[in-house]
C-alpha positions in Angstrom: 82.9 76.9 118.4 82.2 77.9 122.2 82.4 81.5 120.6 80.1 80.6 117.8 76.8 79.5 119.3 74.1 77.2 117.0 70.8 76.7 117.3 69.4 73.9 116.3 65.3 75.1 117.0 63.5 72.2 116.2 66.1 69.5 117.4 66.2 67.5 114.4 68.7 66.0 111.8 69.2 69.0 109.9 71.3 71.4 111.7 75.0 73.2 111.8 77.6 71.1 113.1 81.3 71.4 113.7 83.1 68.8 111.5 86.3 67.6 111.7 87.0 65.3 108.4 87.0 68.3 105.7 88.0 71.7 105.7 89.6 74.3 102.8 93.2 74.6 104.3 92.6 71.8 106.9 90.1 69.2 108.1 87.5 71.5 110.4 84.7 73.2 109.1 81.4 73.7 110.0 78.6 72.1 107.6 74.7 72.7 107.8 74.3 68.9 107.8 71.4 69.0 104.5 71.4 65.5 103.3 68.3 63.7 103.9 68.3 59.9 104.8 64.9 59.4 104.9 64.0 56.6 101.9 61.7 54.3 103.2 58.0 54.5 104.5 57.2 55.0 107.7 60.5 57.6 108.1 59.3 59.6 105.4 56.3 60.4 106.7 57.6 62.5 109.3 60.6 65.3 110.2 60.7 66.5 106.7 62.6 69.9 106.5 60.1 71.8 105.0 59.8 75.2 106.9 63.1 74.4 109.0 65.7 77.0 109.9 68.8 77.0 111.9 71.4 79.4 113.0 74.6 79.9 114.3 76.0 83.5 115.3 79.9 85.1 115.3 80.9 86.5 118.2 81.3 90.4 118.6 83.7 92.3 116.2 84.8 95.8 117.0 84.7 97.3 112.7 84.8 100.6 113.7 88.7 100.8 113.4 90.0 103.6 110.7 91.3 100.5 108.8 87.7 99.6 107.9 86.9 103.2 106.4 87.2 102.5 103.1 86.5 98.5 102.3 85.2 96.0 105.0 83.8 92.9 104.0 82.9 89.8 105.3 84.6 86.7 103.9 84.3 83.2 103.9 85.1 79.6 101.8 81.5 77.9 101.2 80.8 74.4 99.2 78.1 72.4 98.1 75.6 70.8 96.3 72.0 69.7 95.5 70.5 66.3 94.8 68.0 67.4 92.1 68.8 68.9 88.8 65.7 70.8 88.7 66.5 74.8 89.1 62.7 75.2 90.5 63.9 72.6 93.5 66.9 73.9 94.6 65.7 76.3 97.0 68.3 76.3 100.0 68.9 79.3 100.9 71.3 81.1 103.4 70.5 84.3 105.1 73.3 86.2 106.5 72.2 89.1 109.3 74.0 91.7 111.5 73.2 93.5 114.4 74.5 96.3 116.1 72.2 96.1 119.3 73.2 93.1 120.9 70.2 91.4 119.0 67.2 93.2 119.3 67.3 94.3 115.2 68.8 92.6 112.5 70.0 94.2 109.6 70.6 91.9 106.5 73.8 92.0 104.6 72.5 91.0 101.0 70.1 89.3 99.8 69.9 85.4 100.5 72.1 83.2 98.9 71.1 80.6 96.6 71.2 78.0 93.9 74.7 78.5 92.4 76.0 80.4 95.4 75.0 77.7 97.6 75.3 74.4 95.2 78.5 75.3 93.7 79.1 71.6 92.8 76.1 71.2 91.5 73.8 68.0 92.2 75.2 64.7 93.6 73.2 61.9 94.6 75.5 60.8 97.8 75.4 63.0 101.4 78.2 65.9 99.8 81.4 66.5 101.4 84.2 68.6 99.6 87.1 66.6 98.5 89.7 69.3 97.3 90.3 72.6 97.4 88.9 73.4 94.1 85.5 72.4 95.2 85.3 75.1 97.7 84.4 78.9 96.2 85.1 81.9 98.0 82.7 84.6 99.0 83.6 87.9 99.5 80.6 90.1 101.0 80.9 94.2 100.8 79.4 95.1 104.6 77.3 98.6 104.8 78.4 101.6 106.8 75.8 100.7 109.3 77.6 97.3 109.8 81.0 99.0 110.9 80.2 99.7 114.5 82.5 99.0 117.6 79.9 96.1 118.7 78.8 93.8 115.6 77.5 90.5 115.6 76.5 88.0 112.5 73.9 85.7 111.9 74.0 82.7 110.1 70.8 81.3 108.8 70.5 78.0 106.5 66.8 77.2 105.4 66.6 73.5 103.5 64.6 73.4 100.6 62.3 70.2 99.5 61.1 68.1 96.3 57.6 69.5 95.6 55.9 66.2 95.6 57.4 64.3 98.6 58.5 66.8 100.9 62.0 65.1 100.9 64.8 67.5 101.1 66.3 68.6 97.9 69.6 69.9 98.9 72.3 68.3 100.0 75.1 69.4 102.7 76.9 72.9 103.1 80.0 73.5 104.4 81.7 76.8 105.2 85.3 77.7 106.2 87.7 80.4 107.3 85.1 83.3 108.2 86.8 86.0 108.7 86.6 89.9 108.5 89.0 92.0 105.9 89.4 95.4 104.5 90.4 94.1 101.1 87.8 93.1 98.8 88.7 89.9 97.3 88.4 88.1 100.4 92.3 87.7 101.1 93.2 87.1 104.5 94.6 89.9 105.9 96.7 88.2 108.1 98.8 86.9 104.8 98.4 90.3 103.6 99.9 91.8 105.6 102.9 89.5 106.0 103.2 88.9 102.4 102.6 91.8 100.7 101.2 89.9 98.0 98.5 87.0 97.6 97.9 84.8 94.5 93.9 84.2 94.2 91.9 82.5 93.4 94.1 79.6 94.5 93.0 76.9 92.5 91.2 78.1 90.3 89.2 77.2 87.0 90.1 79.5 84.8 92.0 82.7 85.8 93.6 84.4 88.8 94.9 87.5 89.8 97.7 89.0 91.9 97.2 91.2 94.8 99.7 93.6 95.5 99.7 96.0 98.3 101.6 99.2 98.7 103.6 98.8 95.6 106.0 101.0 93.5 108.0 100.7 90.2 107.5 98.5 87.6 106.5 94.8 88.4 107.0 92.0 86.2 105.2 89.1 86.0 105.7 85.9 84.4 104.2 82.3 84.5 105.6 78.9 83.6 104.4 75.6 83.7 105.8 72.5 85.1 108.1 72.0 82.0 109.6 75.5 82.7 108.2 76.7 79.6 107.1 80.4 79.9 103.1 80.7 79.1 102.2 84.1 79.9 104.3 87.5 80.8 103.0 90.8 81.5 104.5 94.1 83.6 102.5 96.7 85.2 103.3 99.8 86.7 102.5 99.5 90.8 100.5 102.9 92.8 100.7 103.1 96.5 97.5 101.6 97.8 96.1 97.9 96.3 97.3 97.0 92.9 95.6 94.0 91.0 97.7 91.9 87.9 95.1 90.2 86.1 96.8 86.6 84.7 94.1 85.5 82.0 92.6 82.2 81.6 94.1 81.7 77.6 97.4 81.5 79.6 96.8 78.4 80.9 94.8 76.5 78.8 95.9 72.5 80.8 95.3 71.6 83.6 97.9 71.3 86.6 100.5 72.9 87.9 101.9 76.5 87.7 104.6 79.2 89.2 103.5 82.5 89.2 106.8 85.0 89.5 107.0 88.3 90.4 109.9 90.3 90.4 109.3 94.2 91.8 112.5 96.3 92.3 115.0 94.0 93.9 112.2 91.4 95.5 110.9 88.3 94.1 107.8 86.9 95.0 106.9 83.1 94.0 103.7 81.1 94.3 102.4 77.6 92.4 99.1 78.0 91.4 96.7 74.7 90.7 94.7 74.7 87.5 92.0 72.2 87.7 
């Protein structure tokens, strides 16, 4: 993270950290460490993280490549949770910047993320760390014209939200994974993109998924079995130059488990297991 500098400004217990025990494809991630372990009189009457913020900050991107024109976005993996079940509590919130003067102005790229978008697991009681995969939801953040300059950095800002009454926090931890910039708007990796040709997402998923297809031609045929080898959905679409999406519904896979997802286009075949959960 030498290239990703965080600030913890008020040198306390709530901060970003590098950790190295959970991850989405492996066990590194960073987490804005939320969980509040303050329970018993005298602690509580101090450090609460009412009015805290932290940061951390990318390092510069040059986005002002032709292959930006069309799409760029910012994607990442996030996941986590609250410890209340009151909406009017959960009021984490993360703020996500860029600037294009080395940091005089900042610019933000939505509006802040909350509730849902932060708590995706919604409330647990223990100090929150993702298990699987399926806990972890990806974010996939259209970036403005004004973003995609040869000089861009991003700021990351976490601010912890508290229980009205005791000024204990009322989040919990949030982690966030494989930050990376792409041209294609459903956060895929271009990197698999492009030596692929194709990527299966969301991978696992809850419900349903779809098949990205780049630069494709012909008919492509699609069909998905379970781990019998009985055939539970099928479906062709005719492929345009450019990105092609096959949508594989939901009401194809109505249990839980385990999947292949075929694809057969002209003479290549393209294979992936997909998790249900």
């Amino acid at each position: 993270m030498d290239k990703w500098p965080v600030f913890n400004y008020f040198n306390n217990d709530f901060k970003w950290e590098v950790v190295s025990n959970t991850g989405y494809y492996d066990k590194f991630s960073i987490r804005y460490r939320n969980f509040d372990s303050r329970m018993t009189y005298p602690a509580i009457m101090t450090g609460t993280p009412q009015g805290d913020y932290d940061d951390f900050f990318s390092p510069v991107f040059d986005l002002s490549s032709p292959e930006y024109g069309a799409n760029c976005n910012l994607n990442f993996m996030s996941a986590g949770a609250f410890r209340t079940t009151d909406p009017s509590e959960m009021n984490d919130s993360l703020e996500i910047f860029y600037s294009t003067d080395c940091g005089a102005s900042w610019t933000p790229v939505r509006s802040p993320m909350t509730r849902a978008e932060i708590g995706n697991n919604g409330t647990v009681a223990v100090s929150y760390s993702p298990l699987w995969m399926g806990e972890w939801k990806l974010q996939s953040l259209p970036l403005p014209a004004g973003a995609r300059q040869s000089k861009v950095v991003f700021r990351f800002r976490f601010k912890p939200g508290v229980f009205a009454t005791t000024l204990l926090g009322s989040g919990n931890n949030f982690y966030m994974d494989r930050i990376h910039i792409s041209s294609f708007p459903t956060g895929i990796d271009d990197d698999i993109m492009k030596r692929q040709g194709v990527v299966l997402t969301p991978n696992p998923t809850h419900g349903g998924a779809q098949l990205i297809v780049n630069e494709g031609s012909g008919t492509a045929r699609v069909q998905v079995t379970d781990v019998t080898g009985k055939v539970v959905y099928r479906t062709e679409q005719q492929l345009n130059p450019g990105m092609n999406t096959i949508q594989i519904p939901a009401s194809g896979m109505t249990a839980k488990g385990m999947y292949m997802v075929q694809l057969v286009s002209g003479s290549k075949t393209h294979t992936e297991k997909l998790v249900v959960y």
